[in-house]
C-alpha positions as CSV (number, residue, x, y, z in Angstrom):
1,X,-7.1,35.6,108.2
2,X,-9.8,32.7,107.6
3,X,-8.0,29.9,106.3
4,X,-9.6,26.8,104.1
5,X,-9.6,23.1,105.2
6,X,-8.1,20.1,102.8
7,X,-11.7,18.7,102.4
8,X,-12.6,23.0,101.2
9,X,-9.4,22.9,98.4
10,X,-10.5,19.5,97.1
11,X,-13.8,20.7,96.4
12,X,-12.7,24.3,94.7
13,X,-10.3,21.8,92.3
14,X,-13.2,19.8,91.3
15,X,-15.2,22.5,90.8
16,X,-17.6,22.1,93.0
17,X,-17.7,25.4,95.3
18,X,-20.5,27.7,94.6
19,X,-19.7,30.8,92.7
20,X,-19.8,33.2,95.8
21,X,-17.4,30.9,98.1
22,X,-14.8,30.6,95.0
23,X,-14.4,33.4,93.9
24,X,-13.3,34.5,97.6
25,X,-11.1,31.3,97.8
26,X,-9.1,32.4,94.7
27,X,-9.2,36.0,96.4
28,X,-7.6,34.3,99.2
29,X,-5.1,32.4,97.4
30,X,-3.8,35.9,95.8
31,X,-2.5,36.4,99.8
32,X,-1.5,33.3,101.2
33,X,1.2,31.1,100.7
34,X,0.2,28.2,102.9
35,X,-3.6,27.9,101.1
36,X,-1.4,28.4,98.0
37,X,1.0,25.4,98.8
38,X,-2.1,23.2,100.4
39,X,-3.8,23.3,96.9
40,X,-0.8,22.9,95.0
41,X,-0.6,19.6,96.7
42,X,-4.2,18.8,95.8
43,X,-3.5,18.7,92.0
44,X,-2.9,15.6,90.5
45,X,-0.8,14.7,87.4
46,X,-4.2,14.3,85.4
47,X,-5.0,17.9,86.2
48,X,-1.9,19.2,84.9
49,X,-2.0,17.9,81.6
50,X,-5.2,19.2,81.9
51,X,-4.5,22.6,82.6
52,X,-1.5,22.4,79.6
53,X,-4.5,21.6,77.5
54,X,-6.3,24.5,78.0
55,X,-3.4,27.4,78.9
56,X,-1.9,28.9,75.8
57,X,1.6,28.2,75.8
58,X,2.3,31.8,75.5
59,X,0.6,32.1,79.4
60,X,3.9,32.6,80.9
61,X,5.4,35.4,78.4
62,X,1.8,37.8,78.1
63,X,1.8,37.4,82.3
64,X,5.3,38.6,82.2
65,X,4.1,41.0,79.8
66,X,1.2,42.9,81.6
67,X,3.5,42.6,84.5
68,X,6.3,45.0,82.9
69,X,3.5,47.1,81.6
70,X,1.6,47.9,84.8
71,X,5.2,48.2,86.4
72,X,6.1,50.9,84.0
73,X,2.9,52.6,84.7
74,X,3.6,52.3,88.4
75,X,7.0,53.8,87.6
76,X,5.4,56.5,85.8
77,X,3.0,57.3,89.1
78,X,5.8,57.4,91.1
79,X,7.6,60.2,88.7
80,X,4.5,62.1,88.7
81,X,3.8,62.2,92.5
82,X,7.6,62.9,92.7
83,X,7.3,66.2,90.5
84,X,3.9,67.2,91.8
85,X,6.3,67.3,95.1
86,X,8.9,69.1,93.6
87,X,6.5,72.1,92.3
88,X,4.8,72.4,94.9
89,X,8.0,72.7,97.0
90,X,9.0,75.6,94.5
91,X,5.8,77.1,94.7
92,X,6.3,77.4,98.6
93,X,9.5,78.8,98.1
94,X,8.5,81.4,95.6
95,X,6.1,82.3,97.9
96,X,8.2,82.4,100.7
97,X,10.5,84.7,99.5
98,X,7.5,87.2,98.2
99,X,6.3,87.3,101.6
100,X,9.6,88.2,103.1
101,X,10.6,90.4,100.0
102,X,13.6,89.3,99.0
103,X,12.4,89.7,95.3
104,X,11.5,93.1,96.2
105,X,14.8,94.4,97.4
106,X,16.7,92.5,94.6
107,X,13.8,94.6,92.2
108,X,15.3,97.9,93.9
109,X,19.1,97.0,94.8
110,X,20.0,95.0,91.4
111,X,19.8,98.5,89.5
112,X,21.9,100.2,92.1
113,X,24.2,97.7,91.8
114,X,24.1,98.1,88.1
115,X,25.0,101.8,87.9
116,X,27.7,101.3,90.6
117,X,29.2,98.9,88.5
118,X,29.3,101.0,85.2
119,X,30.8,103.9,87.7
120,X,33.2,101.4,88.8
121,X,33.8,100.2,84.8
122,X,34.4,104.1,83.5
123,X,36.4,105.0,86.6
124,X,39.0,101.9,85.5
125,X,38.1,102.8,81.9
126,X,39.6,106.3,83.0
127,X,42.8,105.1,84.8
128,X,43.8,103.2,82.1
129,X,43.7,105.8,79.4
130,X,45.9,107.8,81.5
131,X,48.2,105.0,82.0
132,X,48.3,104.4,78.5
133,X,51.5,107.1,77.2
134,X,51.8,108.3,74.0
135,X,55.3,107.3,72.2
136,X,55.3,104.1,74.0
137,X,57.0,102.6,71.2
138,X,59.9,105.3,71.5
139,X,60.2,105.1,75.1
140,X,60.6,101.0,74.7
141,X,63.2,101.4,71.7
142,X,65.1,103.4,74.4
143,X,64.6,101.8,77.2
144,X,66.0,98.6,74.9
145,X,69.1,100.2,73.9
146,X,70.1,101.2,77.6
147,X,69.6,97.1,78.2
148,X,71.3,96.3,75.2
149,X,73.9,98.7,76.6
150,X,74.8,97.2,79.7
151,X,75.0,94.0,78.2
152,X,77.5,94.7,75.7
153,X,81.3,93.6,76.3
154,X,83.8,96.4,77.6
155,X,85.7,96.6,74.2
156,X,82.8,97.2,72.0
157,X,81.6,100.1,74.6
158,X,84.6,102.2,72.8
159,X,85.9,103.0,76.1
């Protein structure tokens, strides 16, 4: 990197650099700290008030500004590149899985495994209903009484 002398900086903050040379000294001091610091150094307290003459005071805040702005679009480019990434991942996968086909066999299994499962419903379906007695209530009245039988006291049994 091609760095500028003292004598160069003093010249640029006069203004007295050609327009060419200039503009790539304020190019250069974009990238580097030392030319940065070295001109800095150059600037005198009359050039200062100077430069508060002419700089809105509202420099600072619309810098900050633009900043935010072109960091939220950054952001945004980011999130974009991020779910082009993420589709084309899916994409790969889908086609993947059509190559090998797994969405064919899971086209001609699923509806196997459907009817097998209503078999397997109306053969529980089946077992239940004969499970299911008529007279239950009957046959728990009795069942009760033969509790309620053995629980009774000796003397009330009328033996």
């Amino acid at each position: 990197m091609k760095h500028f002398t003292r004598q160069q900086w003093k010249a640029f903050a006069a203004g007295q650099v050609k327009a060419p040379q200039s503009a790539e000294m304020e190019k250069h001091l974009l990238v580097c700290d030392r030319c940065v610091d070295l001109y800095l150094s150059l600037l005198s307290p009359a050039d200062e008030f100077h430069a508060r003459t002419i700089i809105s005071p509202r420099f600072t805040a619309n810098v900050m500004q633009k900043v935010s702005l072109f960091e939220s679009k950054r952001n945004e480019s980011a999130r974009q590149k991020r779910n082009f990434f993420y589709y084309v991942a899916v994409a790969c996968l889908t086609l993947l899985f059509t190559s090998a086909g797994v969405f064919q066999s899971l086209t001609q299994d699923l509806p196997k495994l459907a009817r097998a499962e209503l078999n397997t419903v109306s053969i529980f379906a089946k077992e239940e209903e004969q499970k299911i007695q008529f007279g239950w209530s009957e046959i728990l009245l009795k069942n009760a009484g033969s509790v309620l039988d053995t629980i009774k006291p000796e003397e009330d049994r009328g033996y």
